[in-house]
C-alpha positions as CSV (number, residue, x, y, z in Angstrom):
1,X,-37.0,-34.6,-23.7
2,X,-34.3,-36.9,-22.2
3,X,-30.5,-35.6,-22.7
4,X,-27.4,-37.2,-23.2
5,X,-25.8,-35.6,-20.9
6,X,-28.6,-34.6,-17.9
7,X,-26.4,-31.3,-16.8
8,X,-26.3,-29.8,-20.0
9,X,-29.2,-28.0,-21.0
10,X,-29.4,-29.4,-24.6
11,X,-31.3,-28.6,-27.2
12,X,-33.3,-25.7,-24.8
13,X,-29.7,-23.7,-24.6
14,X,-30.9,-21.4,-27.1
15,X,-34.4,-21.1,-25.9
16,X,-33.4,-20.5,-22.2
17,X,-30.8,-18.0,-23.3
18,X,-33.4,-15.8,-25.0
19,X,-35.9,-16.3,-22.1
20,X,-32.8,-15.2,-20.2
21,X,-32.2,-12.2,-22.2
22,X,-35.9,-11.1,-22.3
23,X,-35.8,-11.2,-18.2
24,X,-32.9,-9.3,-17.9
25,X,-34.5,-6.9,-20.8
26,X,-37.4,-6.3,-18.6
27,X,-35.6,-6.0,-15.6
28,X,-33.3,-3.1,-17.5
29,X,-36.1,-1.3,-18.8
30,X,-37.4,-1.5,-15.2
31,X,-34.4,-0.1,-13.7
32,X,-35.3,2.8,-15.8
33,X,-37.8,4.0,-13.8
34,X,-38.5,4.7,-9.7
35,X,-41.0,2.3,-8.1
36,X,-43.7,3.7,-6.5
37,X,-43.8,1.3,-4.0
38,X,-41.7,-2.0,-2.9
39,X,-43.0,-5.2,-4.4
40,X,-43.1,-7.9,-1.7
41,X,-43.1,-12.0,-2.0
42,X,-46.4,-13.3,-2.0
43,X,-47.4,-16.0,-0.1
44,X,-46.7,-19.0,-2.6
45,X,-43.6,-17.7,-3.3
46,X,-42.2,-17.7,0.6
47,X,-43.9,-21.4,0.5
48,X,-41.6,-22.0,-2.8
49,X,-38.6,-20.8,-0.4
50,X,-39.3,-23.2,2.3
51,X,-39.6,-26.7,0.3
52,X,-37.4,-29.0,0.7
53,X,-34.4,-29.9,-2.1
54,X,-35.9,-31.1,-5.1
55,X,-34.9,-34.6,-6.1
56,X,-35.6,-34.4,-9.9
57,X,-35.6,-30.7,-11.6
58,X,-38.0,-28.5,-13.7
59,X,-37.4,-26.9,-17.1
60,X,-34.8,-24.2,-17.6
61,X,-37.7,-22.0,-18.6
62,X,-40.3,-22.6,-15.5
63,X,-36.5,-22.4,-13.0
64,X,-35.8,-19.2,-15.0
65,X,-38.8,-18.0,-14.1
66,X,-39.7,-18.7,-10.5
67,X,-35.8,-16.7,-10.8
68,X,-37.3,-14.0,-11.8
69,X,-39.8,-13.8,-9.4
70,X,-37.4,-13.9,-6.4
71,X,-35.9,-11.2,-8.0
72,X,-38.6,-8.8,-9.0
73,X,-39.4,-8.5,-5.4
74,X,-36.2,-8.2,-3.8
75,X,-35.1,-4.9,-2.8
76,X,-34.6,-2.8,-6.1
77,X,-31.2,-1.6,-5.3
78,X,-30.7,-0.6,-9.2
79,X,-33.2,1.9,-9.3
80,X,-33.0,5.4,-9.4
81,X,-34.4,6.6,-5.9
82,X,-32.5,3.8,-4.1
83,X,-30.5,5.3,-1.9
84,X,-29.6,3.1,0.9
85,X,-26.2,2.3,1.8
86,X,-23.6,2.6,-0.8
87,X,-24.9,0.0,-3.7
88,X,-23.8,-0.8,-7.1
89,X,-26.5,0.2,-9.7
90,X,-25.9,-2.7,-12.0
91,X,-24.4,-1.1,-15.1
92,X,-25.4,-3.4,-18.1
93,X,-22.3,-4.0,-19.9
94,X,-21.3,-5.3,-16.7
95,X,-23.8,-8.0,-16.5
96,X,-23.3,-9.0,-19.9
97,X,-19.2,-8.9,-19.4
98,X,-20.5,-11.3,-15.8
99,X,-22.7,-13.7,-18.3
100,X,-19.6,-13.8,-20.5
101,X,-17.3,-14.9,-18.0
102,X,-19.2,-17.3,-16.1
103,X,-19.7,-19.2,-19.0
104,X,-16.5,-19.4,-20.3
105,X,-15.4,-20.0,-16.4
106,X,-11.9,-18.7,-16.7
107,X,-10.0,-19.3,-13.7
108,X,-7.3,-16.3,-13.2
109,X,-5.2,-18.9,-10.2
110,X,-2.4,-19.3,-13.0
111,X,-1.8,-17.7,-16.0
112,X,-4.9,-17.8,-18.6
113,X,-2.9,-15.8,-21.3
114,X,-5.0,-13.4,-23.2
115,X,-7.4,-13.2,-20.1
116,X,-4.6,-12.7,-16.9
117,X,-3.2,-9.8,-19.8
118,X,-6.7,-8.9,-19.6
119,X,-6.7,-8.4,-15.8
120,X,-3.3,-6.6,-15.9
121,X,-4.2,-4.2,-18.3
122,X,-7.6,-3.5,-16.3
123,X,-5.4,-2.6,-13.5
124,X,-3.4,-0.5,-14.6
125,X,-6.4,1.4,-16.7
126,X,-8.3,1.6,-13.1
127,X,-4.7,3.4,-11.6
128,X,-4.3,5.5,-14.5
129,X,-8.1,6.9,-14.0
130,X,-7.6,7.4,-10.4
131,X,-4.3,8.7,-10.3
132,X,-2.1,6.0,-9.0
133,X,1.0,4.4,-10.3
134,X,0.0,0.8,-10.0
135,X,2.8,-1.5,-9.1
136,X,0.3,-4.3,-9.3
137,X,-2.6,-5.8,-7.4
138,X,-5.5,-8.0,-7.8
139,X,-9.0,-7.8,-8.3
140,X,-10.7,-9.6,-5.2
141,X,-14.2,-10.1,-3.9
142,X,-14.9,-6.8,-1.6
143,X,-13.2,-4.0,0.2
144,X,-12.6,-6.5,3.4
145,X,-10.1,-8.4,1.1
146,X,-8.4,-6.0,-0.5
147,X,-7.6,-4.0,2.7
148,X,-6.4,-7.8,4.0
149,X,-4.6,-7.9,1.3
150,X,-2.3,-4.4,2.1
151,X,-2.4,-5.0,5.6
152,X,-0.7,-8.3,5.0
153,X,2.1,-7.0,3.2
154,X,2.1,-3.8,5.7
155,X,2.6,-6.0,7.8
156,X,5.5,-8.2,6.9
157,X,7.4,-4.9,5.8
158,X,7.2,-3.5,9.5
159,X,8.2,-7.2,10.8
160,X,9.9,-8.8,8.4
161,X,9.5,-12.9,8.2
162,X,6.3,-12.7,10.1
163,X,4.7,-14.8,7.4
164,X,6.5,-17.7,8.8
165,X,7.2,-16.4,12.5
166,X,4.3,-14.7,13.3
167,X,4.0,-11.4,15.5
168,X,7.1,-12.7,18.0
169,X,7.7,-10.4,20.7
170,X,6.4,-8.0,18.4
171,X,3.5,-5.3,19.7
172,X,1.8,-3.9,16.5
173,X,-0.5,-1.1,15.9
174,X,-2.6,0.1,13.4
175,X,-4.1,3.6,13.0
176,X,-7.1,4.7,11.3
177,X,-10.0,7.7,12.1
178,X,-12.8,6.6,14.8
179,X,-15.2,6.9,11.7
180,X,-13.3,4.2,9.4
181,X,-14.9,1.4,7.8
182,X,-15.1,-1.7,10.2
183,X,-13.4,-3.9,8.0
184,X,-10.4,-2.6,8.8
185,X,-10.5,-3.8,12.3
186,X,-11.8,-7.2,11.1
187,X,-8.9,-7.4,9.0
188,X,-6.7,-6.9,11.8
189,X,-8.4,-9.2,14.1
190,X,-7.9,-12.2,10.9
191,X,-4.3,-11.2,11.0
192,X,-3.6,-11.8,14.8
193,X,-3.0,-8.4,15.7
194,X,-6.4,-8.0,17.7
195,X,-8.6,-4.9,17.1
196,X,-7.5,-3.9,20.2
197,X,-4.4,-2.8,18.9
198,X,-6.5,-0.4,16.5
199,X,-5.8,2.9,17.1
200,X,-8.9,5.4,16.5
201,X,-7.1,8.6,15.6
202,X,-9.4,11.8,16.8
203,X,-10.8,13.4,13.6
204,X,-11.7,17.2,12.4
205,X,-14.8,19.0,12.5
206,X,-15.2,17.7,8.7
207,X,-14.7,14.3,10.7
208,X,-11.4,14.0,9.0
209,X,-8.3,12.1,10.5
210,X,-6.1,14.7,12.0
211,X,-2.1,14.3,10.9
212,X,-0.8,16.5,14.4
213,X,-2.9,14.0,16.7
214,X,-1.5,10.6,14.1
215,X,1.9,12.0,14.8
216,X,1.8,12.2,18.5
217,X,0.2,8.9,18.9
218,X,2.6,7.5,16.8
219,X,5.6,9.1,18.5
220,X,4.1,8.1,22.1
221,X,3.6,4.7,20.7
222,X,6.8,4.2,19.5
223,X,8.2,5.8,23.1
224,X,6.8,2.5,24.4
225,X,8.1,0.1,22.6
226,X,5.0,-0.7,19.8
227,X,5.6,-1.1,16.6
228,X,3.5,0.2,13.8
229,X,2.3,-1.7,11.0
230,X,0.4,0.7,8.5
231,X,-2.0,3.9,8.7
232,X,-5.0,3.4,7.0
233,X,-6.8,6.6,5.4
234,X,-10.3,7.0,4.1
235,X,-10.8,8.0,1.1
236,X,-14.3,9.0,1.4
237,X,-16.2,7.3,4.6
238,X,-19.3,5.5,4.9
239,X,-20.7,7.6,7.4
240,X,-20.7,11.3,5.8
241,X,-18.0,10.7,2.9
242,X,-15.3,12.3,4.5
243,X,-12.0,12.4,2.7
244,X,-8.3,11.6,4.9
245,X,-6.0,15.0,4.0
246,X,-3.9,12.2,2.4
247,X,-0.9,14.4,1.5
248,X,-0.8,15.6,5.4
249,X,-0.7,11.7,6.1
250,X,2.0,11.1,4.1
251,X,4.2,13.2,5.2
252,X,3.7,11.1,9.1
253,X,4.0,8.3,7.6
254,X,6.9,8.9,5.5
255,X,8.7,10.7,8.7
256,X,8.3,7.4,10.6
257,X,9.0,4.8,7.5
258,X,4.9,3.2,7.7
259,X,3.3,1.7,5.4
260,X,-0.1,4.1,4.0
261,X,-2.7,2.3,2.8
262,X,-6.2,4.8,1.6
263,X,-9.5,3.0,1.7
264,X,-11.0,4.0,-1.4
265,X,-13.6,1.4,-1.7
266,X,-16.6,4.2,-2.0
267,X,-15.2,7.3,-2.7
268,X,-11.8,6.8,-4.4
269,X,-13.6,7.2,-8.1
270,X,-14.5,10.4,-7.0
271,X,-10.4,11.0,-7.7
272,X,-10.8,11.0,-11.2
273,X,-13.0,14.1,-11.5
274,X,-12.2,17.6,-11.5
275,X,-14.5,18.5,-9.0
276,X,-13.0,16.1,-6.1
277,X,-9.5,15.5,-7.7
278,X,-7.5,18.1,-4.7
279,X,-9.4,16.1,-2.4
280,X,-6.9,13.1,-2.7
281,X,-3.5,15.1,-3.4
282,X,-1.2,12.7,-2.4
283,X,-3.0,9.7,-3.5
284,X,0.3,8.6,-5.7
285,X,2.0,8.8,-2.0
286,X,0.5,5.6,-0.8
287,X,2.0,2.0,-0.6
288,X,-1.4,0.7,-1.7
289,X,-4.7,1.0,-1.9
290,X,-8.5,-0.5,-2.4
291,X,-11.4,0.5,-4.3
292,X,-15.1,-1.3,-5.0
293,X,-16.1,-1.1,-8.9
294,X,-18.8,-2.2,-7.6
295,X,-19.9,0.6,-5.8
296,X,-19.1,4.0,-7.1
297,X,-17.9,2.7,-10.8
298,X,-21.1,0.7,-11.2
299,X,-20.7,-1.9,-12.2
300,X,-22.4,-5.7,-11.0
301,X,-20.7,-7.3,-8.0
302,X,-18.2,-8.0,-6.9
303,X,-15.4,-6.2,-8.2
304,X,-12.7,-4.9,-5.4
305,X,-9.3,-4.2,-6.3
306,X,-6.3,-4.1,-4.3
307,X,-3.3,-2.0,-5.8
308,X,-0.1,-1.5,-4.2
309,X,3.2,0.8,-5.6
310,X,5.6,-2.7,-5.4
311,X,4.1,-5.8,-6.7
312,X,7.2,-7.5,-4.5
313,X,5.2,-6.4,-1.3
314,X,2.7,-8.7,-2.4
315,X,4.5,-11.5,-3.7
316,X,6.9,-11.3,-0.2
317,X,3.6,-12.0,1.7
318,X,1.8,-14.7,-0.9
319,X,4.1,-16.1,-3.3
320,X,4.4,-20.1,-2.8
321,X,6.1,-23.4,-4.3
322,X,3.9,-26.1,-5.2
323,X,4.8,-29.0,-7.7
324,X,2.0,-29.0,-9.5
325,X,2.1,-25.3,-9.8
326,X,4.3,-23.5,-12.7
327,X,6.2,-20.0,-11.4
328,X,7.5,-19.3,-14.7
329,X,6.3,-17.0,-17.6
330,X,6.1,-13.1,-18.3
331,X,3.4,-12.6,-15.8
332,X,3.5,-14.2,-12.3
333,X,0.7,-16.6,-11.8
334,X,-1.9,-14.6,-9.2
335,X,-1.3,-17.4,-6.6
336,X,1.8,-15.9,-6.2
337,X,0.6,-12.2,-5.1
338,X,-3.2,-12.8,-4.2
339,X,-4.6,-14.4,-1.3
340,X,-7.1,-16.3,-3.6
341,X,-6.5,-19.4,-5.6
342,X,-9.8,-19.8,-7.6
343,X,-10.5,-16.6,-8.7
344,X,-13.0,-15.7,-11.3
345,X,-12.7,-13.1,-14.2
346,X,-13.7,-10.5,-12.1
347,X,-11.9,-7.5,-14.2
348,X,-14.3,-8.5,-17.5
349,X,-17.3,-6.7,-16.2
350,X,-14.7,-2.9,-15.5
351,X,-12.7,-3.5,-18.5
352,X,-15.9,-3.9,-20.9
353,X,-17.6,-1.3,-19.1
354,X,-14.3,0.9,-20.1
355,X,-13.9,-0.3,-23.5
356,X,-17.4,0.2,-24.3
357,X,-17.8,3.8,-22.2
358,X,-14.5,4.9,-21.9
359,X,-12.7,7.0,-19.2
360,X,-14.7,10.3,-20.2
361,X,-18.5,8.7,-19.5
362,X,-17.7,7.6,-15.9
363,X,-16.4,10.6,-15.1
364,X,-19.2,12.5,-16.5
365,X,-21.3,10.2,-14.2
366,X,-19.6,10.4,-10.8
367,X,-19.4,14.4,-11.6
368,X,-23.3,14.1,-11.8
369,X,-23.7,12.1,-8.5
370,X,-21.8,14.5,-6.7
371,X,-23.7,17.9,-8.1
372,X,-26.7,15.7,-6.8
373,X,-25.2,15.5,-3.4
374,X,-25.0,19.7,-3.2
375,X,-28.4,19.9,-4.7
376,X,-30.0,18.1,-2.0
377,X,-27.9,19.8,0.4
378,X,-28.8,22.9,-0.8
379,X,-32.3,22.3,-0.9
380,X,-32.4,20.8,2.6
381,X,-30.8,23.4,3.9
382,X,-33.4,26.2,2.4
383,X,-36.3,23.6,4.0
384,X,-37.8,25.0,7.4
385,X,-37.6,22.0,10.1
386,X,-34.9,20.1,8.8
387,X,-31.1,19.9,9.5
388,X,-27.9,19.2,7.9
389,X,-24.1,18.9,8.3
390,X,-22.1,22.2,9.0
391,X,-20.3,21.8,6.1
392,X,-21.0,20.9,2.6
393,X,-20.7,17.1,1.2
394,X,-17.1,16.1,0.5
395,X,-18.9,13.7,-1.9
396,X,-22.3,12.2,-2.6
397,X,-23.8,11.5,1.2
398,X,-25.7,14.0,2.5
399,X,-27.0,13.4,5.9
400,X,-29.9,15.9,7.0
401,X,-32.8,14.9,9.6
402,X,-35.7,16.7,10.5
403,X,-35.9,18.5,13.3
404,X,-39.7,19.8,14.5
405,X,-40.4,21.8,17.3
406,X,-42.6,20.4,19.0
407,X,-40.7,16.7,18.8
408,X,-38.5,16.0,21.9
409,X,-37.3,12.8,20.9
410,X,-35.4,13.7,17.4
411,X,-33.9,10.1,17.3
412,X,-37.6,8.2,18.0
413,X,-38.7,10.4,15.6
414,X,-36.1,10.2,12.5
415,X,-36.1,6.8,13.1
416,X,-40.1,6.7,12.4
417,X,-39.4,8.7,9.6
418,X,-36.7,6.2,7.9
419,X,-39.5,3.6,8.9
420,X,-42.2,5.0,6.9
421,X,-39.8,6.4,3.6
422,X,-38.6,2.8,3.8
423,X,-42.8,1.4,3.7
424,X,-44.1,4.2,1.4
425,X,-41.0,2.7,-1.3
426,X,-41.2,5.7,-3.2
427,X,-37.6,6.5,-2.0
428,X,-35.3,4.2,-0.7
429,X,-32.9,5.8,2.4
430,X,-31.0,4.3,5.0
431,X,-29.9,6.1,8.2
432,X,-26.8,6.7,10.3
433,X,-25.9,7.4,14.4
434,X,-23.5,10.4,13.9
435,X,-22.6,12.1,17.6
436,X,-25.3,10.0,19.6
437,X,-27.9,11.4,16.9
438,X,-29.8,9.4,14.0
439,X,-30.0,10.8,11.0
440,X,-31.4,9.8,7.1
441,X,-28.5,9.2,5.0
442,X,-29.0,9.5,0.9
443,X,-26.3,8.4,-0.9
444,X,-25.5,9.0,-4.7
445,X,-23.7,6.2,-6.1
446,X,-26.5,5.3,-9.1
447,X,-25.7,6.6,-12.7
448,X,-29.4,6.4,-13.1
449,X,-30.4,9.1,-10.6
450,X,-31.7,12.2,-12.6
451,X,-31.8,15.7,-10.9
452,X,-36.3,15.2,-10.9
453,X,-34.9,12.4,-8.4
454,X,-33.8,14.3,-6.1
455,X,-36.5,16.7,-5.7
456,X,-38.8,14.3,-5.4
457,X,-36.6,12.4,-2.9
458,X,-36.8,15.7,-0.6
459,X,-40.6,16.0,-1.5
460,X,-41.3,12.5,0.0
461,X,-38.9,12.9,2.7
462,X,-41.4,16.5,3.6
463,X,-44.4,14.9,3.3
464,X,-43.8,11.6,5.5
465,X,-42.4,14.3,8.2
466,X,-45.4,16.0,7.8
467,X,-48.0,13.1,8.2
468,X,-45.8,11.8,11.3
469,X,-46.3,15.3,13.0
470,X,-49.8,15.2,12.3
């Protein structure tokens, strides 16, 4: 059937938004449940991904479909036993808040009304739950922007009109632990400073930043005529989970008038739980900081946010007069503190999922992930040939690798091991270098994970050892 107007789907919008819905049903239900093994493309599929672009289309329902073929075997980072990395596990009302707002294709640039006092109040919910007096911020794309975003304002506060000027005669440093998140130093690279001008702080035997060796380098720094720009703590790394002693931090940083910015973008939601809440004592302390909904709140990516005490740091850094472009109103347009101009309604998807779930069931759910991460420790630990940490998870990773006898090559061999949990698909685990040694590296960040999951998890994790020995 012709239409009248060719990028519209018509009379078929109804019938592809219920063959949508009954994809994304299946795919739910899926979720539900642990594969037993990966799914891979099949050969007429990988020839589907190598044609050539299409001069005239298909119907919505046959696209929908070959859609939802890519999908069902890509990896299934959703489900229960995934865990790889630190993923989102797709919370539903997310991807219906995502459907929502593609379609009505708000753009947050300048003010939308009902929907930019949408995106404030979702910022200030998100502070309230962690425990941080939001001054303002932005929802952004991933954790690399949002620690851009503080380092930028960091930055202009340490030299003030380097917006304009650039560095000058300036010499700037940054300080962060060895084991912090990469981003940080591409982030400094994008803002001229050069990753060179990182400092990696020595850290603890819980591989936590240490405040006495911050302070000396500071001191020692400052001696020679540097200037420094920000400290940036982790709030929970990507390597074991670590936590910065924040409060210790703040007091350096506080004695030397620098800018504190906590990487949160994996384990700050661990903040808002009873169990982890004295881990980040001193979170409140901090100019700013970033967090990843879409990691360790759930829900669909993306969905970073970048939150700082004073909105004015921001705008000092962003703000910007254009003709075309109105700076009037009770909220300033998010041109004026956000590096982005075309920004989607990213807070829809974390401010459904609250209104919906409320504070109480997220809580509830990061509390579970982390008594998952002490269960496997515990059972690892009570597992003959296997090794773990000297100290219990500070959240929900929980490195262990096995550690036979008879094997002199641990690395060649853990590495096998990843290989073949990996191809079996039962279980889905990544693995890390920590010291010069490789180890498997499970990661709890799925509100579908079930306690049977992680005995099982360990029981496949056993038996592949085993057959590798054999």
């Amino acid at each position: 059937m012709s239409r009248s107007n060719p990028l519209t789907l018509g009379a078929d919008r109804e019938a592809a938004l219920h063959h949508a819905a009954q994809i994304v049903l299946r795919a739910w239900k899926d979720f539900d449940q642990a594969r037993e093994e990966e799914h891979v493309p099949t050969a007429s599929l990988i020839a589907r991904l190598q044609e050539p672009l299409p001069a005239s289309g298909m119907s919505a329902m046959a696209g929908l479909d070959l859609a939802a073929e890519v999908l069902d075997t890509s990896l299934a980072q959703s489900r229960p036993r995934y865990l790889a990395y630190i993923g989102s596990s797709g919370l539903e009302i997310g991807a219906l808040a995502d459907l929502l707002a593609h379609s009505y294709d708000v753009n947050l640039a300048l003010d939308a009304r009902a929907a930019s006092l949408m995106d404030h109040q979702t910022l200030q919910w998100l502070g309230e739950f962690l425990g941080f007096p939001s001054g303002g911020g932005a929802f952004t794309s991933g954790g690399t922007i949002s620690n851009i975003t503080a380092l930028v304002a960091a930055r202009e506060r340490a030299i003030p009109g380097s917006r304009f000027n650039g560095l000058g005669n300036a010499k700037p440093v940054v300080y962060c632990s060895a084991d912090a998140h990469y981003s940080v130093r591409r982030g400094i690279e994008l803002l001229g400073i050069g990753s060179r001008n990182v400092r990696s702080v020595p850290i603890d035997s819980e591989r936590r930043l240490a405040p006495a060796a911050l302070r000396e380098m500071i001191t020692s720094d400052i001696s020679e005529g540097l200037t420094p720009i920000a400290v940036v703590a982790t709030g929970g790394t990507t390597l074991i989970g670590a936590v910065d002693p924040i409060d210790a931090i703040a007091d350096v940083c506080e004695e030397f008038g620098i800018w504190l910015h906590i990487d949160g973008a994996y384990g700050l939601p661990a903040a808002a739980t009873q169990e982890r809440a004295s881990a980040f004592s001193g979170l409140a302390r901090a100019d700013s900081i970033s967090i990843d909904a879409h990691k360790w709140m759930y829900v669909p990516k993306a969905c970073s946010a970048v939150m700082v005490r004073d909105r004015n740091s921001l705008v000092s850094v962003f703000s910007h007069e254009e003709a075309y472009i109105p700076h009037d109103g009770a909220l300033l347009n998010a041109v004026d503190y956000t590096l982005e101009y075309s920004r989607p309604l990213r807070a829809l998807k974390l401010w459904l999922a609250f209104m919906v779930h409320g504070a109480d069931e997220f809580r509830s759910a990061i509390s579970q992930n982390l008594q998952q991460a002490q269960l496997l420790h515990d059972l690892a630990t009570a597992t003959p040939g296997f090794a773990v940490m000297p100290f219990r998870p500070a959240l929900s990773i929980v490195p262990l690798r096995a550690v036979p006898e008879e094997v002199a090559d641990l690395n060649a061999f853990n590495t096998a091991l990843c290989d073949a949990i990996q191809s079996d698909g039962r279980v889905y685990l990544s693995q890390a270098v920590i010291d010069g040694e490789v180890w498997l590296r499970p990661c709890f960040t799925n509100f579908r994970t079930t306690e049977a999951d992680v005995h099982e998890t360990l029981a496949v994790i056993v038996e592949l050892t085993k057959a590798l020995r054999s």
